[in-house]
C-alpha positions in Angstrom: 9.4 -75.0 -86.8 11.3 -78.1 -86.0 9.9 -81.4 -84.9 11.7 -84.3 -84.3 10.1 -87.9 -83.2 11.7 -91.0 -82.0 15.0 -90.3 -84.3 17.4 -93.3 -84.1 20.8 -93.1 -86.0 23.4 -95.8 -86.0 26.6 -95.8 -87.7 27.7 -100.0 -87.9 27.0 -101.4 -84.0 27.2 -97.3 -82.7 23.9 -96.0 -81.6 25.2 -91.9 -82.0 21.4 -91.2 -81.8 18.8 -93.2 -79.8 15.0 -92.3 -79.9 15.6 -88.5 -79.7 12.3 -86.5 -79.6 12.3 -82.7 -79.7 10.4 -79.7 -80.9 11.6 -76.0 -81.3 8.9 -73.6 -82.1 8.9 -70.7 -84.4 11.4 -68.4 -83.4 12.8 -70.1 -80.5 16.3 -69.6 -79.6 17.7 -73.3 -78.4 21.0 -74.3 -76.4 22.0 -77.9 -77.3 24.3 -79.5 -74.9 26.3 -82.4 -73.8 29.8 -84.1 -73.6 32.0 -85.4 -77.0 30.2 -87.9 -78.6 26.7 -86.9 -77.1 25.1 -87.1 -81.0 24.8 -83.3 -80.8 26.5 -83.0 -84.3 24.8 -85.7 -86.2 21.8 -84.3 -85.0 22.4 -81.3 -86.4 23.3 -82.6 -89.2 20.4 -84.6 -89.9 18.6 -81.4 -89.4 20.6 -79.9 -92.4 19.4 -83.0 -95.0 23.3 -83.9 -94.4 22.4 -87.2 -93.3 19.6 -89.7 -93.3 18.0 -90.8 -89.4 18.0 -94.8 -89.3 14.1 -94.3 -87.8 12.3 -91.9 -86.6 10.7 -88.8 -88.5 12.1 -84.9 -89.4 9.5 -81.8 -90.3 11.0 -78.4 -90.9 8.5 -75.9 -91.1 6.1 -78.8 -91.7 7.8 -80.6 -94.5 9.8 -83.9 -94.9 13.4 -82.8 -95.4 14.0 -86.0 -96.9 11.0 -85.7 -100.2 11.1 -81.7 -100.0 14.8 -81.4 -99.6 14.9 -78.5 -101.9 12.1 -76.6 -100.2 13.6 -77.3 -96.9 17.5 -76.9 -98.1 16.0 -73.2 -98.8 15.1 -72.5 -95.1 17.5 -73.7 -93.8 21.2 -71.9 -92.4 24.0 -74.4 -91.4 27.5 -74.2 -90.3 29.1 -76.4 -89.2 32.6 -76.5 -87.5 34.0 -75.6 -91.4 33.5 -72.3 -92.4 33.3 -73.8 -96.0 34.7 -70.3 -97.2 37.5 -70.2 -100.1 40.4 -68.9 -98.6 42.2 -67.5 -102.1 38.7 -65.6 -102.6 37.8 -62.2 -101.2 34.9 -62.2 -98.5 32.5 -60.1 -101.0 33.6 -62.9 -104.1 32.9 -65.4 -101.2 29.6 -64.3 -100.9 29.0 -64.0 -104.5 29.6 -67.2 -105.1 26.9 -68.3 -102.9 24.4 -65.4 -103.7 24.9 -67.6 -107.2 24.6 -70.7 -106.0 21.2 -70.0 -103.8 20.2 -67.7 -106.5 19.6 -64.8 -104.4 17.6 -61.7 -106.0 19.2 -58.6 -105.9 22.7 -60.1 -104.4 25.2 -57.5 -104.6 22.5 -55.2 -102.1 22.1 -58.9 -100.0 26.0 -59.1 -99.9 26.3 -55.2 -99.2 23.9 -55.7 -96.0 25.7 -58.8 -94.5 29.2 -57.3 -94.7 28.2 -54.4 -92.9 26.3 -56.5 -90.4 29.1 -58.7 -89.9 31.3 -55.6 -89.6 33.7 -56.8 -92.4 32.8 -54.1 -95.1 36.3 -52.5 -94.8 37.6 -55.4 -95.2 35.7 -57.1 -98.1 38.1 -57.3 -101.0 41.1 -59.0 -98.6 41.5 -62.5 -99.1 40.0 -64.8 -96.5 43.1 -66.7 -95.8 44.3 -63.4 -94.3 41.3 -62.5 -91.8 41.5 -64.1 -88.3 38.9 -66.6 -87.2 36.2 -64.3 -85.3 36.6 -62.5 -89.1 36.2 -66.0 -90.7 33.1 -67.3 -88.6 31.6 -64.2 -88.8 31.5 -64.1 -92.5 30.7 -68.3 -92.5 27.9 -66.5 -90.5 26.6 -64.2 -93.5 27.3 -67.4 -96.1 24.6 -69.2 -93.9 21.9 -66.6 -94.0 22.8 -65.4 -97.5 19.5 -66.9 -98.7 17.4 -65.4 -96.1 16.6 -69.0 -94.0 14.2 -69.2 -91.0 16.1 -71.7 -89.1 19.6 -71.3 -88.6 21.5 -74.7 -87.4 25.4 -73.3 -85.3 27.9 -76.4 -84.6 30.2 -75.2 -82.2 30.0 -71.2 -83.5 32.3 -70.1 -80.5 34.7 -72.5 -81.2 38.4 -71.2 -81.2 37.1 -67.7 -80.5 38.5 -64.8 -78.3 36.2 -63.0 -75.9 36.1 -60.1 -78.1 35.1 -62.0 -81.3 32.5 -63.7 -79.1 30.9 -60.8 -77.9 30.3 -59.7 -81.6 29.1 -62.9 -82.9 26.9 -62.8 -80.0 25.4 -59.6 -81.3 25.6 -60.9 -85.0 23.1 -64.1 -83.6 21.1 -61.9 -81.4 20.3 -59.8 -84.7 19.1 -62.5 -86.7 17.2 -64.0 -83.5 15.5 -60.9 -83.3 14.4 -60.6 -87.3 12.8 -63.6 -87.3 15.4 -66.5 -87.0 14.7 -69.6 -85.3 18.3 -70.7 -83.3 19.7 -74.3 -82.6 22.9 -74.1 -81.3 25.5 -76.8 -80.1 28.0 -75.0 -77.5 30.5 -76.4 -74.9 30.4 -73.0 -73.3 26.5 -72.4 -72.5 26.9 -70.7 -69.6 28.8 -67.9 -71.4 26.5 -67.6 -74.0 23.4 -68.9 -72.3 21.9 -64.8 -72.6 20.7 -65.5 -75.8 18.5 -68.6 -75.5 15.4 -69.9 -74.0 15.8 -73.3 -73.6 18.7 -75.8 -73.2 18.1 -79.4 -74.2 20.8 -81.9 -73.2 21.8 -84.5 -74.7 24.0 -87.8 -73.4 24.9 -91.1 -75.2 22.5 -90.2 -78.1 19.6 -89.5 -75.6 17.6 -86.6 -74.1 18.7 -86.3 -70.5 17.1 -82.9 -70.2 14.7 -80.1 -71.6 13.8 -76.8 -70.3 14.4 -73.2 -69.6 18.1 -72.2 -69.1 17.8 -70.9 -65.8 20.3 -69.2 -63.6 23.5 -69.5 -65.2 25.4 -69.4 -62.1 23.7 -72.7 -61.3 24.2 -74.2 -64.7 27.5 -76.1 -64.0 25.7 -78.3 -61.2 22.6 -78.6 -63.0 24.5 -80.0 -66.4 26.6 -82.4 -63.5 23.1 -83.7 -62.2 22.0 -84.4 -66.1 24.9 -86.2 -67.5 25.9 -87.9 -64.1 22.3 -89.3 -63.9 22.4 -90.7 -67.6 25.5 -92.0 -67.0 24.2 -93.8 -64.0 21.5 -95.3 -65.7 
């Protein structure tokens, strides 16, 4: 679903991204990991046709985000660490908006679905400037499947969440995992929300330092150690 080769991305004399490599099949539910300034955004935002690679080549679903952008744009889910959600709009106009924008088919029954999945259809016509932030990334959740994507792309989902509103977007993401979604997630907290993925990839100074299955997350404090402290001594 998403294959990445030899991706380079420099910003001036900064190397953020340094002949990354990576593939996540269909339906695969990915951890991506690694200190600040590891490249783990830019990443995904190349991913979302949000920025262009300096080298290197992108497929989605087996098409060229960069001369299909539309096609891809179409599968594709982002959000990023802004909701992107108008505060002095309800959650259902919210959601209209973008139903509009993505041109979804039959969007009031789309929007009806989502804001019961995201538990927030007692509270759809209350401005978004009043919900909390579990509420707001929850429903930043629904804006970013709205169009029905295969591949859904998470910067920092948890961030500034409470255990409570975790746990629930944790369900929200295991949903959409399970009808069909394909999952790349950044997370500075893997080991609490490791359950839900197959693989972690790592990533340090704009490199892969580590791929594979997520393993025992009582172990995955020393194991993330051993990767960054051995890129770092390279």
């Amino acid at each position: 679903m998403i294959e990445v080769r030899g991706l380079r991305k420099s910003f001036g004399s900064r190397t953020a991204l340094d002949d990354v490599s990576l593939s996540v099949a269909d339906r695969e539910r990915v951890m991506l990991v690694g200190p600040n300034g590891a490249g783990k955004t830019t990443l995904l935002r190349i991913l979302a046709t949000l920025g262009r690679p300096s080298a290197g080549s992108v497929l989605i679903d087996g098409r060229d985000p960069f001369r299909e952008w539309a096609k891809v744009r179409a599968s594709i889910g982002f959000l990023s660490h802004q909701t992107l959600l108008y505060g002095d709009l309800s959650a259902r106009q919210n959601l209209r908006f973008y139903a509009r924008m993505y041109q979804v088919e039959d969007a009031d029954a789309r929007i009806d679905e989502l804001l019961r999945r995201v538990d927030l259809h007692q509270r759809q016509d209350d401005l978004v400037r009043g919900y909390s932030r579990g509420m707001q990334q929850r429903l930043a959740v629904a804006r970013a499947v709205l169009h029905g994507p295969t591949v859904l792309l998470l910067d920092e989902p948890y961030s500034g969440l409470d255990p409570i509103a975790s746990e629930s977007l944790t369900r929200l993401l295991d949903g959409l995992a399970d009808d069909g979604c394909t999952l790349l997630l950044t997370s500075h907290r893997p080991v609490a929300e490791g359950r839900l993925f197959d693989r972690v990839v790592a990533l340090n100074r704009g490199r892969v330092v580590h791929d594979g299955a997520f393993g025992d997350p009582r172990t995955f404090a020393d194991r993330y150690r051993s990767w960054v402290g051995a890129a770092e001594a390279a």
